[in-house]
C-alpha positions as CSV (number, residue, x, y, z in Angstrom):
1,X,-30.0,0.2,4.1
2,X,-27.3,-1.9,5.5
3,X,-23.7,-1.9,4.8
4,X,-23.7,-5.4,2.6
5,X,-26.8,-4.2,0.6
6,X,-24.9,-1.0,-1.2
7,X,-23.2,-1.0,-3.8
8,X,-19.3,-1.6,-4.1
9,X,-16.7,-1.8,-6.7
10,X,-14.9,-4.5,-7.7
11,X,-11.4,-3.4,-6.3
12,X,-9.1,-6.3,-6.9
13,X,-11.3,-8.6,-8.4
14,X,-12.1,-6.7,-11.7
15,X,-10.9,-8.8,-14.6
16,X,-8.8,-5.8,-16.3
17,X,-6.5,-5.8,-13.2
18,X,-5.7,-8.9,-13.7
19,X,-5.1,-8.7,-17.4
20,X,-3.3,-5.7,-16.6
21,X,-0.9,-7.7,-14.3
22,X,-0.1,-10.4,-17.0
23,X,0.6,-8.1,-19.7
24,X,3.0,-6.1,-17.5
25,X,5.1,-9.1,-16.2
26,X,5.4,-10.5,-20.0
27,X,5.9,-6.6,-20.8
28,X,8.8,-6.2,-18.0
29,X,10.5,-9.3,-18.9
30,X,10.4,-8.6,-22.9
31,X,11.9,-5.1,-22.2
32,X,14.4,-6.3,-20.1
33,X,15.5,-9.4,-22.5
34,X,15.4,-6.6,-25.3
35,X,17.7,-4.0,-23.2
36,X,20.3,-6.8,-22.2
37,X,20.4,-10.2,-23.8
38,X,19.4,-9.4,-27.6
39,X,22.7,-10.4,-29.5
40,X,23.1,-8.8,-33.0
41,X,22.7,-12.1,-34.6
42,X,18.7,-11.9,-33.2
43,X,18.4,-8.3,-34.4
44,X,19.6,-9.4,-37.8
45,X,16.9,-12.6,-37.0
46,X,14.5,-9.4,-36.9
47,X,15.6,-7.5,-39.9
48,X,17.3,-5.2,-37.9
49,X,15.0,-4.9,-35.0
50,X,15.2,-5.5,-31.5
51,X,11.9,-6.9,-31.6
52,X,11.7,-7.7,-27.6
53,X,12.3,-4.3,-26.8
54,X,9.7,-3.3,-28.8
55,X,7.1,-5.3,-27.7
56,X,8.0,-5.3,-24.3
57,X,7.8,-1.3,-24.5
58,X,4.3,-1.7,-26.5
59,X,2.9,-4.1,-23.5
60,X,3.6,-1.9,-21.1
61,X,1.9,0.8,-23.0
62,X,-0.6,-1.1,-22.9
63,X,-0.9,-2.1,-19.4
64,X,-0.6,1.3,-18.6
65,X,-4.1,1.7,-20.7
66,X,-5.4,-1.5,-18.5
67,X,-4.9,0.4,-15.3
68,X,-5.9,4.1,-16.5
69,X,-9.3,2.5,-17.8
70,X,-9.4,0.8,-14.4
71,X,-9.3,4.0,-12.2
72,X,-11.3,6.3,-14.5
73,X,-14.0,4.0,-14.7
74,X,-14.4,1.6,-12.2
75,X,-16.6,-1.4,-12.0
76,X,-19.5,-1.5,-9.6
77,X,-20.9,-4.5,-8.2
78,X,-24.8,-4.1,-8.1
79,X,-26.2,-4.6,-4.6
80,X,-28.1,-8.2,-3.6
81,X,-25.0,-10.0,-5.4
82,X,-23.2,-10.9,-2.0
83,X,-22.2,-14.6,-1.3
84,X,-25.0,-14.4,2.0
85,X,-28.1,-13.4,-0.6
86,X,-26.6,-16.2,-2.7
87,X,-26.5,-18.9,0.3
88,X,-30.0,-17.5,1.6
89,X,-31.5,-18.5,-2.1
90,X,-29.9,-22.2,-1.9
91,X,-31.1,-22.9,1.2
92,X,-33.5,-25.8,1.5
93,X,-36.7,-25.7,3.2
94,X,-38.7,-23.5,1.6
């Protein structure tokens, strides 16, 4: 069995990662726009609460969740799916 032929996991490629990293830069920057630049008059706006805080915090919950789910149960890639098997197949002359 050859090194290309077992199977691998996705590593950076897998899809929650990346969700993962979009939820925590909108989740970093709604915390921090909740922390410093919420004015009362946006509170009141909210009935009271600081509604970027709050999300912010809940996002980052959540991309917390992304990346826990990530390391406890990673995503293999089945072997035979590398980019060579796939440019063997499409070659002509067969």
């Amino acid at each position: 069995m050859t090194e290309s032929s077992r199977p691998h996991k996705a590593g950076a490629f897998d899809i929650r990662l990346i969700i993962a990293l979009l939820l925590g830069v909108y989740g970093v920057v709604l915390t921090v726009m909740g922390i410093a630049f919420t004015s009362d008059a946006d509170r009141a706006k909210a009935a009271g609460v600081n509604i970027n805080l709050w999300a912010g915090i809940g996002l980052l919950v959540i991309t917390a969740l992304f990346g826990l789910w990530t390391v406890l149960r990673p995503l293999v890639v089945p072997a035979g799916t590398d980019t060579a098997d796939a440019a063997a197949a499409n070659e002509p002359g067969e």
